[in-house]
TORPA-4810 file (N, C-alpha, C, O; in nm, 3 decimals):
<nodes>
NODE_1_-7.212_-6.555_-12.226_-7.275_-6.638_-12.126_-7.394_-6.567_-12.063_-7.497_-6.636_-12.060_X
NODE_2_-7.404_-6.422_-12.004_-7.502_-6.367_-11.969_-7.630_-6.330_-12.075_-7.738_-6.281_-12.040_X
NODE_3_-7.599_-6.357_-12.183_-7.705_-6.315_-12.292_-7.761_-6.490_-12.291_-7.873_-6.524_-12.253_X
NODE_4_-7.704_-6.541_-12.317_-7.723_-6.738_-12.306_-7.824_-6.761_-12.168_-7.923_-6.835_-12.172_X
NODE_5_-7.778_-6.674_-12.029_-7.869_-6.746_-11.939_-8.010_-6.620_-11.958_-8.094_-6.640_-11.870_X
NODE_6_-8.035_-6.540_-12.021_-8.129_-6.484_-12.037_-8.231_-6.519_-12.144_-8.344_-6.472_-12.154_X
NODE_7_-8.182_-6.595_-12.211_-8.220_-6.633_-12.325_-8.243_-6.587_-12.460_-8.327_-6.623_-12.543_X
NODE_8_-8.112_-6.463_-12.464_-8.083_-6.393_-12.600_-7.953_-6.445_-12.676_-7.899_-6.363_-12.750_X
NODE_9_-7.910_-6.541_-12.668_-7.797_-6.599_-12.694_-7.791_-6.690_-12.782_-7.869_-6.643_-12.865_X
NODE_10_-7.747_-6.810_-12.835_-7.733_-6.913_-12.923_-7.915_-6.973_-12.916_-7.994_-6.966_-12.823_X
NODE_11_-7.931_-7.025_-13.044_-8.073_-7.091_-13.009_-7.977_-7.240_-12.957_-7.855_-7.262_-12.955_X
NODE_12_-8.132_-7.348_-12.906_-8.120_-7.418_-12.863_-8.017_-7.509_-12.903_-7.917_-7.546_-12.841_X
NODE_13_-8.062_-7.542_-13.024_-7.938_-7.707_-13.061_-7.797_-7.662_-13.026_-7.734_-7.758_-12.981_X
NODE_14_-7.729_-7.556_-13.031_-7.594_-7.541_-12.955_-7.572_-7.478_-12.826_-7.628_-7.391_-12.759_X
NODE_15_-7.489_-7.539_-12.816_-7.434_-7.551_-12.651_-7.390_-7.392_-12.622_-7.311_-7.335_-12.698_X
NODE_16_-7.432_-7.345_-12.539_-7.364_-7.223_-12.454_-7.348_-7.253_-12.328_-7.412_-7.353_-12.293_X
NODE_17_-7.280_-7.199_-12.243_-7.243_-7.218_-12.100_-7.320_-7.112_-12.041_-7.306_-7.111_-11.919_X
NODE_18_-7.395_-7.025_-12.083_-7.483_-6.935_-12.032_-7.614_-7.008_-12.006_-7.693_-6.998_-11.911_X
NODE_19_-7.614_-7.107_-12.151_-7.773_-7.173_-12.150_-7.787_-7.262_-12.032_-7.883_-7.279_-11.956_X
NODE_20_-7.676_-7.313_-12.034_-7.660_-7.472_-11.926_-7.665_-7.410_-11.820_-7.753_-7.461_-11.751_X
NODE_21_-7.599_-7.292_-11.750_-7.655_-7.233_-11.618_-7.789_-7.215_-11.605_-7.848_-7.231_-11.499_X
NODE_22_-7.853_-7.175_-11.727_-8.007_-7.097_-11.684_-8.119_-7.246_-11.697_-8.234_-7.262_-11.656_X
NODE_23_-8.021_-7.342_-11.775_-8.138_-7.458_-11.783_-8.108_-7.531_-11.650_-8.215_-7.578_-11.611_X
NODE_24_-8.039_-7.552_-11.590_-7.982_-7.609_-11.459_-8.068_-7.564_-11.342_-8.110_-7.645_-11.259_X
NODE_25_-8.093_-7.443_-11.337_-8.153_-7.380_-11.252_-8.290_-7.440_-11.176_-8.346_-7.395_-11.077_X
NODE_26_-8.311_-7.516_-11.227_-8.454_-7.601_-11.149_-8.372_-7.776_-11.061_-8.421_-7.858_-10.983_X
NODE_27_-8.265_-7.768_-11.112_-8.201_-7.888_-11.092_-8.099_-7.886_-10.972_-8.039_-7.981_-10.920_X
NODE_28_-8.096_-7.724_-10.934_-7.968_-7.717_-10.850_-7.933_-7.744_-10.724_-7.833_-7.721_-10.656_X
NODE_29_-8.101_-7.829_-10.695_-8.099_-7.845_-10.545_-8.065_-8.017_-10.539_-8.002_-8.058_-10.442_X
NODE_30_-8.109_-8.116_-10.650_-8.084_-8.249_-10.659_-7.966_-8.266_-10.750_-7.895_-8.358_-10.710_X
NODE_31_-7.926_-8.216_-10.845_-7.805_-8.269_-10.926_-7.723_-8.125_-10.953_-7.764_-8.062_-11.050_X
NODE_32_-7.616_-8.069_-10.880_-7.570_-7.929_-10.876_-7.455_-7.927_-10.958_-7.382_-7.828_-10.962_X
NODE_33_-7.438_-8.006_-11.009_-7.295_-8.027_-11.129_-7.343_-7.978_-11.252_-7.269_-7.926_-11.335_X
NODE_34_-7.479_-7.996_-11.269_-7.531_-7.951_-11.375_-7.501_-7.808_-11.395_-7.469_-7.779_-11.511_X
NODE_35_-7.505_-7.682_-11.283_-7.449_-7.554_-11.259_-7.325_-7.538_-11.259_-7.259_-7.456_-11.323_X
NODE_36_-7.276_-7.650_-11.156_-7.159_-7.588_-11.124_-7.031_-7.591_-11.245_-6.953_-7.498_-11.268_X
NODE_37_-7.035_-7.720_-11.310_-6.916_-7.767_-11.408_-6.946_-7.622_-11.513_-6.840_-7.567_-11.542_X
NODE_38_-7.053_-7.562_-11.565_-7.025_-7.436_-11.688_-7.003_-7.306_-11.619_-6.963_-7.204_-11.675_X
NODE_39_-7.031_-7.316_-11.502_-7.015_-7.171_-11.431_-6.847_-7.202_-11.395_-6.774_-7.108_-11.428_X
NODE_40_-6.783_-7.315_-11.336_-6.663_-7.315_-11.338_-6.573_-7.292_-11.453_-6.456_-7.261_-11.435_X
NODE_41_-6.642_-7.312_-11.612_-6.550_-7.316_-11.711_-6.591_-7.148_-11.700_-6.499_-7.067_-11.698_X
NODE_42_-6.676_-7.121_-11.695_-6.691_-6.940_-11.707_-6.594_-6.834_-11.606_-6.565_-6.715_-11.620_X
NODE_43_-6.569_-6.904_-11.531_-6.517_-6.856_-11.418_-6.354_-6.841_-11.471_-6.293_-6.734_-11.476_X
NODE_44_-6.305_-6.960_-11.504_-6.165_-6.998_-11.535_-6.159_-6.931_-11.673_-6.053_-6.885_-11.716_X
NODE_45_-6.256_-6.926_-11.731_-6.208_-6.858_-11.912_-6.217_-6.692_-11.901_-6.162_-6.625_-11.989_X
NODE_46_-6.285_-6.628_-11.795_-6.320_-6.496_-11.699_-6.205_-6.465_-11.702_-6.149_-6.406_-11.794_X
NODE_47_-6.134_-6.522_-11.551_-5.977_-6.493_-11.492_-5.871_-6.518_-11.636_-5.799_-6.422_-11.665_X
NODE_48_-5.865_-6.597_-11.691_-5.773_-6.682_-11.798_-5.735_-6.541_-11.866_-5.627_-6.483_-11.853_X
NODE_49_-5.851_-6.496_-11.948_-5.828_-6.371_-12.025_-5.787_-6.283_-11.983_-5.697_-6.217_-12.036_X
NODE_50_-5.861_-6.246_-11.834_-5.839_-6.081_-11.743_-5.657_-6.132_-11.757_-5.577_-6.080_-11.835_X
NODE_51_-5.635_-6.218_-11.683_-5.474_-6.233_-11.659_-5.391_-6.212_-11.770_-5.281_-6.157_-11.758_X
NODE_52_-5.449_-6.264_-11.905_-5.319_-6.242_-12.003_-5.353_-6.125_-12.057_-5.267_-6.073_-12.130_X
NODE_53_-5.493_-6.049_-12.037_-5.473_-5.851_-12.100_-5.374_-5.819_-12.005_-5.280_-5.748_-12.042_X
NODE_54_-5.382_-5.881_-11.824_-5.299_-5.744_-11.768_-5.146_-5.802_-11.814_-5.058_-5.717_-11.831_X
NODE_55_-5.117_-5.925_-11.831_-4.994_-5.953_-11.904_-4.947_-5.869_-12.019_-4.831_-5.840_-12.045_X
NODE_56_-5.064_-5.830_-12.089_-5.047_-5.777_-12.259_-4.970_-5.644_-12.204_-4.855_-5.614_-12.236_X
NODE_57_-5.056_-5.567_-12.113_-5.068_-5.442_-12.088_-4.914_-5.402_-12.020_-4.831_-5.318_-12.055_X
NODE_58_-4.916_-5.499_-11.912_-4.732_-5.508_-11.873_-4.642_-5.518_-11.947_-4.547_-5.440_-11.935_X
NODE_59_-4.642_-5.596_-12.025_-4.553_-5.611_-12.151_-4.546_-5.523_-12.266_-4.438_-5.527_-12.324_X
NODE_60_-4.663_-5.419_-12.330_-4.643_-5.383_-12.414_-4.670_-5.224_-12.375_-4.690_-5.162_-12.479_X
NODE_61_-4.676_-5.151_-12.277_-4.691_-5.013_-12.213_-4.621_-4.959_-12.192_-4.589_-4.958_-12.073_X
NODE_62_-4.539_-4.870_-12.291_-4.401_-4.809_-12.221_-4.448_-4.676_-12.127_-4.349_-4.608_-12.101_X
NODE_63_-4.557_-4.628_-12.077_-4.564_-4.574_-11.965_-4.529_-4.652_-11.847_-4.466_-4.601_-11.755_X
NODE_64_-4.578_-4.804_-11.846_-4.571_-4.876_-11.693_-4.391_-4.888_-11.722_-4.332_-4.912_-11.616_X
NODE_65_-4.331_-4.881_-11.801_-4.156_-4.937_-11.779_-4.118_-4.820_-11.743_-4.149_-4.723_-11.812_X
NODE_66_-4.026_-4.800_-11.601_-3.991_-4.745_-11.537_-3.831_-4.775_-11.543_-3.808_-4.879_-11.482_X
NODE_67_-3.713_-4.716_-11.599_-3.598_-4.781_-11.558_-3.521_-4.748_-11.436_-3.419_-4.812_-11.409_X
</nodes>
């Protein structure tokens, strides 16, 4: 997504959620959904992952199991 809103990322004809933030950006003061709906899927797919590594990491670390 950060390479997408810089414009090193997918070319145009496909969709990135990096691109749609950085093309939004002139729009964000009259139509702000245009920002907000891909920065929310970025946000939720962000946390989504972080949560199931520290899941992985709990589950499969026999340093963290303590009996």
């Amino acid at each position: 997504a950060a390479l997408g809103f810089l414009g090193l990322g997918a070319q145009p004809p496909l969709p990135e959620w990096g691109a749609m933030v950085g093309d939004g950006r002139e729009f964000i003061r009259s139509e702000p959904w245009i920002v907000t709906l891909p920065g929310l899927a970025i946000l939720v797919t962000v946390i989504s992952v972080n949560l199931f590594g520290d899941g992985l990491r709990d589950a499969l670390d026999p340093k963290l199991k303590r009996s």
